[in-house]
C-alpha positions in Angstrom: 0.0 0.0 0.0 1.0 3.7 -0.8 1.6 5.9 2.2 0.0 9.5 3.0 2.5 11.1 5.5 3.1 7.6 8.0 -0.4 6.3 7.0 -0.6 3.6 4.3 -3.5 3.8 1.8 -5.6 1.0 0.3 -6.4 1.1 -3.5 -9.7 2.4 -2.9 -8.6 5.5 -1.1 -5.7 5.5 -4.1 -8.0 5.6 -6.8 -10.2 8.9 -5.3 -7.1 11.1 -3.8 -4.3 9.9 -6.6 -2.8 12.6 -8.7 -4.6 15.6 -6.9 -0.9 17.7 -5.8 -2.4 20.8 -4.2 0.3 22.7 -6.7 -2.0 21.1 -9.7 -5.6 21.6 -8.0 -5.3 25.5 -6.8 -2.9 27.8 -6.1 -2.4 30.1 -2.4 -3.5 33.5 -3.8 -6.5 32.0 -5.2 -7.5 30.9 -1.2 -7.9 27.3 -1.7 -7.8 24.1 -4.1 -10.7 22.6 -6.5 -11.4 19.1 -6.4 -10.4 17.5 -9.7 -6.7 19.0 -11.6 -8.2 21.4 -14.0 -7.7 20.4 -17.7 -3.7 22.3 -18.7 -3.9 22.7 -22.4 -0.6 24.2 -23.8 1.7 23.9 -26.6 3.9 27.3 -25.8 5.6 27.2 -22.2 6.4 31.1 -21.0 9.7 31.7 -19.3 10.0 34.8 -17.0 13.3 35.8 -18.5 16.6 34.2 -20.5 17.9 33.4 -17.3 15.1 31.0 -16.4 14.8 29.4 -20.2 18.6 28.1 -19.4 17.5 27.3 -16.2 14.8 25.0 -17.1 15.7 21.3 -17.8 14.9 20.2 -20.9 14.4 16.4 -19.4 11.9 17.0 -16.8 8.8 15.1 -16.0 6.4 16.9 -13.7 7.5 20.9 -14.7 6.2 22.6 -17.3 9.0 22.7 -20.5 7.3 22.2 -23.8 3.6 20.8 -24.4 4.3 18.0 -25.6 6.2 17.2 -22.3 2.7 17.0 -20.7 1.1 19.6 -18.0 -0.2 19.3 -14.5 -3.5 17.1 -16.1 -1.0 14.6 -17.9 0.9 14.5 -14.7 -1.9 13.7 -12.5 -3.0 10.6 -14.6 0.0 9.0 -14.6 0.6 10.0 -10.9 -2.4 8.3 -9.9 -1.6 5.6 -12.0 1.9 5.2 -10.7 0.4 4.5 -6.9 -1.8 1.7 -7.8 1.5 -0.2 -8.7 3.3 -0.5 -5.6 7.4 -0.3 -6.3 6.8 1.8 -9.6 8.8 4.7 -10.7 6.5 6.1 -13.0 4.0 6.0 -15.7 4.2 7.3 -19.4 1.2 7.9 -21.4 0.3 7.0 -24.6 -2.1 7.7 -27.4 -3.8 4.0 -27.5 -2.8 0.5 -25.9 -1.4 -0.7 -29.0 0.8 2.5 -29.0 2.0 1.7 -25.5 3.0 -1.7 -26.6 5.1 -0.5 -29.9 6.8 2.4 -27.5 7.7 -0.1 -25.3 8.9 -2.8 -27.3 10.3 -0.1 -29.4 12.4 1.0 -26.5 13.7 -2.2 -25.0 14.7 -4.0 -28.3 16.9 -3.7 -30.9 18.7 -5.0 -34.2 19.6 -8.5 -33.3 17.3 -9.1 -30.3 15.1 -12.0 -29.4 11.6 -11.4 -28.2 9.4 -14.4 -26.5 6.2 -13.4 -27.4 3.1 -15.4 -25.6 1.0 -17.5 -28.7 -2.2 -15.7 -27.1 -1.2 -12.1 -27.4 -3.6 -9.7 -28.4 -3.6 -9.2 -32.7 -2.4 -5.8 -32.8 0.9 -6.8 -30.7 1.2 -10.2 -33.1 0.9 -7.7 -36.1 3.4 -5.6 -34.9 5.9 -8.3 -34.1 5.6 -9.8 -37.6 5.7 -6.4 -39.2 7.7 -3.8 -38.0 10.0 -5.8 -35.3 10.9 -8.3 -37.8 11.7 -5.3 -40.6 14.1 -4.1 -37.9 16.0 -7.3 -36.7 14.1 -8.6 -33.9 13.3 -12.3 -34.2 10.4 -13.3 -32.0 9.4 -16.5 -30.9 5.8 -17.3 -30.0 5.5 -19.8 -27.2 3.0 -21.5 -25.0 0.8 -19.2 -22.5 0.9 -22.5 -20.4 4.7 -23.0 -20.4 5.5 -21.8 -17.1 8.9 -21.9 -15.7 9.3 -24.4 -18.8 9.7 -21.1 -20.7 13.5 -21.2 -19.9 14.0 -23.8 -22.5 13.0 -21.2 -25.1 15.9 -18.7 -24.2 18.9 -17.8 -26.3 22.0 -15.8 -25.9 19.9 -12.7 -27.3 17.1 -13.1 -25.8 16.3 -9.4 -24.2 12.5 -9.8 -23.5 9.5 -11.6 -22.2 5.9 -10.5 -22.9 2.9 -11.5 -21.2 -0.5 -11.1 -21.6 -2.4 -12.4 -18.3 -5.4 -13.7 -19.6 -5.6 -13.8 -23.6 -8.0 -11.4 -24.2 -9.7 -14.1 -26.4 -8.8 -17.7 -25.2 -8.2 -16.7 -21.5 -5.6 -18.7 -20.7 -3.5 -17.2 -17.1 -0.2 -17.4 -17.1 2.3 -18.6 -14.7 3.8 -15.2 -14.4 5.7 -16.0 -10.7 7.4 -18.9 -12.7 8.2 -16.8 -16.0 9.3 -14.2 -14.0 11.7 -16.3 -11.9 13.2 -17.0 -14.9 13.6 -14.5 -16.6 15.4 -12.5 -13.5 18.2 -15.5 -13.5 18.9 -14.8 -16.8 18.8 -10.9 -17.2 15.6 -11.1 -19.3 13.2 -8.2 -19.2 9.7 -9.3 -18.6 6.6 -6.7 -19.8 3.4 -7.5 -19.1 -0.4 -6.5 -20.7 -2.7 -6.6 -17.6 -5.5 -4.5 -19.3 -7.9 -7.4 -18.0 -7.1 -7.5 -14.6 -5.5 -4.0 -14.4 -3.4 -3.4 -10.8 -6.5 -3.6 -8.5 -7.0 -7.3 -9.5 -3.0 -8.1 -10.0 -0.3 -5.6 -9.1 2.0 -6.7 -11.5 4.8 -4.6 -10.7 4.8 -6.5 -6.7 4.6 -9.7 -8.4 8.4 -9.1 -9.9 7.6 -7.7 -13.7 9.4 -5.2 -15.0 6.8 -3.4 -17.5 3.1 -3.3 -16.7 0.7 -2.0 -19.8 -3.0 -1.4 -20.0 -5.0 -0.2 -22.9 -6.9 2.4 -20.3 -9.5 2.9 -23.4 -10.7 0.1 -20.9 -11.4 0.3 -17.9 -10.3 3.2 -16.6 -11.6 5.5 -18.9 -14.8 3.1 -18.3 -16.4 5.2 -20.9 -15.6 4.1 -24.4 -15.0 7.8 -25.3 -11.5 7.5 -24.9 -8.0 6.2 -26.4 -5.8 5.9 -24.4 -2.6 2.9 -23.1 -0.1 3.6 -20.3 3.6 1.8 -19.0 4.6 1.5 -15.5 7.8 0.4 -14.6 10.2 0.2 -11.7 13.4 2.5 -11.6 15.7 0.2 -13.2 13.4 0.9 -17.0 12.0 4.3 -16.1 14.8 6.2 -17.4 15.2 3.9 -20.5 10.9 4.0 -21.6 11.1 7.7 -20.9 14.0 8.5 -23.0 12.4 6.6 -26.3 9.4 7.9 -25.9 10.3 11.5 -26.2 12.5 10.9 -28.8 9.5 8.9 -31.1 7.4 12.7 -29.6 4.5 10.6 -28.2 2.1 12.6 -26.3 -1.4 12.5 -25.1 -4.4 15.3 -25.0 -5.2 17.1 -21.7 -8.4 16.9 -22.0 -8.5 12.7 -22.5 -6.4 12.3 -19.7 -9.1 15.1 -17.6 -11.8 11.7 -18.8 -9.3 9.1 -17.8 -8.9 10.4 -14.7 -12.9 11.1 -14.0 -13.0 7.5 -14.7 -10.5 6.4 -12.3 -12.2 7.6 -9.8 -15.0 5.2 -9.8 -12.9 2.2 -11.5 -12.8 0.5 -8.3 -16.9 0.5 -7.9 -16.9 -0.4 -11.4 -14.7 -3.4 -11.7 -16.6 -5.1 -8.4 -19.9 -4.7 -10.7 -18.6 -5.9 -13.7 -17.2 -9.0 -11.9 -20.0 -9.6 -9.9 -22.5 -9.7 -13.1 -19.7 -11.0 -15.0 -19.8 -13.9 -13.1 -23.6 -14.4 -12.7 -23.9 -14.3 -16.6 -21.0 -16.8 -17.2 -22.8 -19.1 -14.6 -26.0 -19.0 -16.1 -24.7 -19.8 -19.9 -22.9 -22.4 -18.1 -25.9 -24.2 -17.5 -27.5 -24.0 -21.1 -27.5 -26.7 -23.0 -26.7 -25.0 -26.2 -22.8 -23.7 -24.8 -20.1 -26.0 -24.8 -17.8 -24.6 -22.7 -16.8 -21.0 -20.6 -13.9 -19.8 -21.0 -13.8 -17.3 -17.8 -10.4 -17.5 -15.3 -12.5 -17.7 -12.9 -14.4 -21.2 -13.8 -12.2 -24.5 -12.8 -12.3 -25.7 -16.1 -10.4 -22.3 -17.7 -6.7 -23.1 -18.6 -4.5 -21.7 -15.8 -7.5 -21.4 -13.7 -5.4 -22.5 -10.8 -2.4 -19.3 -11.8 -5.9 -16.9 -11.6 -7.3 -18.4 -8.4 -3.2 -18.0 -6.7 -2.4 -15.0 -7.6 -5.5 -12.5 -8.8 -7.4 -10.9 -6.4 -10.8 -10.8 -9.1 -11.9 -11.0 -12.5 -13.1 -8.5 -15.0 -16.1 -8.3 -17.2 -14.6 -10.1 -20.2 -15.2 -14.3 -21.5 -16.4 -15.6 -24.2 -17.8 -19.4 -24.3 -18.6 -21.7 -27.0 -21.8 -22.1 -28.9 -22.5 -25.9 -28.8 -22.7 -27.6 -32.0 -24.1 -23.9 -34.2 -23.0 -23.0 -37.6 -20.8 -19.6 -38.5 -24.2 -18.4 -39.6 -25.8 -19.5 -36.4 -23.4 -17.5 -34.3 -23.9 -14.7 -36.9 -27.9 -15.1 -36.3 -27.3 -15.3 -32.4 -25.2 -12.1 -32.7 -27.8 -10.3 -34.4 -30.8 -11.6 -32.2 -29.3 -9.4 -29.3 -30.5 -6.4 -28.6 -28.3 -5.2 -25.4 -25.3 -6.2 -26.5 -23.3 -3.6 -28.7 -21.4 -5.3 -31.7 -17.9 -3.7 -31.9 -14.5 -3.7 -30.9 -13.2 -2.9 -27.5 -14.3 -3.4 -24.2 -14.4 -2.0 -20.6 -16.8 0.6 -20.8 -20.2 0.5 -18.8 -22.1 -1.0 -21.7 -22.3 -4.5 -22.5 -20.7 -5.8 -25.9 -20.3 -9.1 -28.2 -17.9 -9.8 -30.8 -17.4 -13.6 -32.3 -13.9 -14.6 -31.1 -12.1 -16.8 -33.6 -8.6 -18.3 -32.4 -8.0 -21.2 -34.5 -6.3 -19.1 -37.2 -4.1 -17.1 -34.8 -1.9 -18.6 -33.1 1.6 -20.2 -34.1 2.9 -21.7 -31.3 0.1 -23.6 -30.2 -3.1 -25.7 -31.6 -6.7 -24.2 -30.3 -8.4 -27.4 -29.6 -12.1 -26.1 -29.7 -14.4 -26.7 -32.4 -17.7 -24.8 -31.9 -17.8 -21.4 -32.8 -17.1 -19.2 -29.8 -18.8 -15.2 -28.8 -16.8 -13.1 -26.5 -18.7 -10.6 -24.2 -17.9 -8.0 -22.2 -20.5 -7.4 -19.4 -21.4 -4.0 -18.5 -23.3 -2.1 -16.0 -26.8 -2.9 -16.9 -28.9 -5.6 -14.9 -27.8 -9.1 -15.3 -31.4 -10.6 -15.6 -32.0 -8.0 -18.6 -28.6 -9.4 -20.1 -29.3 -12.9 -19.5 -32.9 -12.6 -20.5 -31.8 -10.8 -23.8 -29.0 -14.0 -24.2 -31.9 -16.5 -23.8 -33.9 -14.6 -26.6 -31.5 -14.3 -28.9 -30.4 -18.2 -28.6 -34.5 -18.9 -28.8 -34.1 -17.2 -32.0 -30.9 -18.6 -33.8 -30.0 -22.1 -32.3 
């Protein structure tokens, strides 16, 4: 836990005081302090005089420099993101979760490097490994999210990096991360992990030994699906080394998003207990349905890795998909269309509830997905679980 003076300070208390510095809520001649850091938009910094233009360093983090360097709002995000990560050094901001993961790999790798890439990783990172890393010199190896400590069998001379991602966003398989980690701090390797699903309130990943913690915040803690938005937290070991590369590429994010992001932390915490809690009560009542064939959820004994989830997270998000038992592509396209609460589209994490068909079969390299039915990924959102299971029932009246 974070400390205020000598007091430490649980995540709930985090998320609603994080990021509010008195100097970026209110100033002394103004007689007192607002509640939320006002939205800094700036491109032009003003210097009082020559003098205090040399005087200002050009590499600073939290003063005011260049706009592009960020302002008090920028700041306060990723100060309040910094404390949910106990150990962290900071957090750089970034205009998507996908652009968080380039920066960082970006950063970290080079010509000649090997990357072990987890066989579940989120397209976008796959794409960008096959693409641009591979035009540059970086090999990468996809490997088993099962592998565990196994994973040392996979390391060369060269290899510089691990990446995780804690569950697949589509198959939801949990890693072994204590075991990976282990590993990859005997040999020197850096590990980097995507915990958009779980975020720190459900696994603080920095306190369980990674080096690099990402989230696409376009999830949940914008919460709002108005948003783009990704962020990297690391320890002081990286911090330098991230911040360096990603003012050199000139990545930078808006004031005003990070003003939404940080209106949405605020209530992340009450969020994520609802979206587990009807998460969980949807899953179980598909579960129960003749016409699904499996759930793929962390929390259901039967998920891969279950076991990893129950050790070492402290809750589950919003986000599983299942298997239709038996259907047709077009019957998964009819069952899709029969719903009338669920949004189609991309993304996830906000407080409404949306469906997309997951298809893994034709992803990954590494390893062999072993279902056969067609499967549906939802998120679940904020609205009533009986109206969302009701609406499920309907649909699958309709189409199966």
């Amino acid at each position: 836990m974070a400390k205020k003076g000598d007091r430490p300070l649980r995540t709930g208390t985090l998320l609603a005081q994080g990021g509010r510095r008195p100097e970026w809520t209110g100033h002394p001649e103004l007689g007192g302090s607002i509640v939320n850091p006002p939205v800094w938009r700036a491109s032009t910094t003003l210097y009082d005089s020559m003098a205090d233009l040399k005087a200002r360093p050009h590499d600073t983090h939290d003063k005011l420099y260049y706009g592009r360097r960020g302002t008090p709002t920028v700041w306060a995000l990723a100060d309040a993101l910094t404390a949910l990560e106990p150990g962290a050094q900071g957090t750089l901001l970034y205009a998507s979760g996908v652009q968080a993961i380039t920066a960082g790999l970006t950063a970290l790798l080079g010509p000649g490097d090997h990357l072990l890439m987890v066989d579940s990783t989120y397209q976008p990172s796959r794409a960008f490994c096959d693409g641009y890393l591979k035009r540059t010199g970086v090999e990468t190896t996809y490997y088993d999210p099962l592998i565990g400590a196994d994973i040392a069998g996979l390391i060369r001379p060269n290899t510089k990096l691990i990446f995780l991602e804690s569950p697949g966003s589509h198959s939801f398989e949990v890693q072994d991360i204590p075991a990976i980690v282990k590993v990859a701090k005997e040999k020197g390797i850096v590990t980097f992990l995507d915990n958009t699903w779980a975020t720190p309130l459900f696994f603080p990943a920095l306190a369980a030994g990674v080096d690099v913690t990402m989230m696409a915040c376009t999830k949940y803690v914008v919460g709002h699906s108005d948003v783009m938005m990704g962020s990297l937290t690391t320890h002081e070991g990286l911090w330098q080394t991230l911040r360096r590369s990603t003012y050199e590429f000139g990545h930078s994010v808006s004031p005003d998003d990070c003003y939404l992001a940080l209106r949405g932390l605020r209530t992340m915490g009450a969020r994520l207990r609802q979206h587990q809690e009807s998460g969980l009560a949807v899953a179980h009542w598909l579960a129960d349905q003749p016409w699904v064939s499996k759930i793929l959820h962390p929390a259901f004994p039967d998920c891969p890795g279950h076991e990893y989830w129950k050790r070492d997270f402290k809750g589950a998000s919003g986000l599983f998909s299942f298997g239709l038992k038996g259907a047709s592509e077009a019957r998964r396209e009819a069952f899709i269309d029969a719903l009338t609460l669920f949004g189609l589209g991309y993304s996830w994490g906000g407080f409404e509830s949306v469906v997309v068909p997951s298809d893994v079969a034709g992803i990954r390299t590494a390893t062999k997905w072993g279902e056969n039915d067609p499967f549906v990924r939802l998120h679940i959102g904020l609205e009533d679980p009986a109206d969302l299971i009701a609406d499920l029932e309907a649909a699958a009246k309709a189409a199966l």
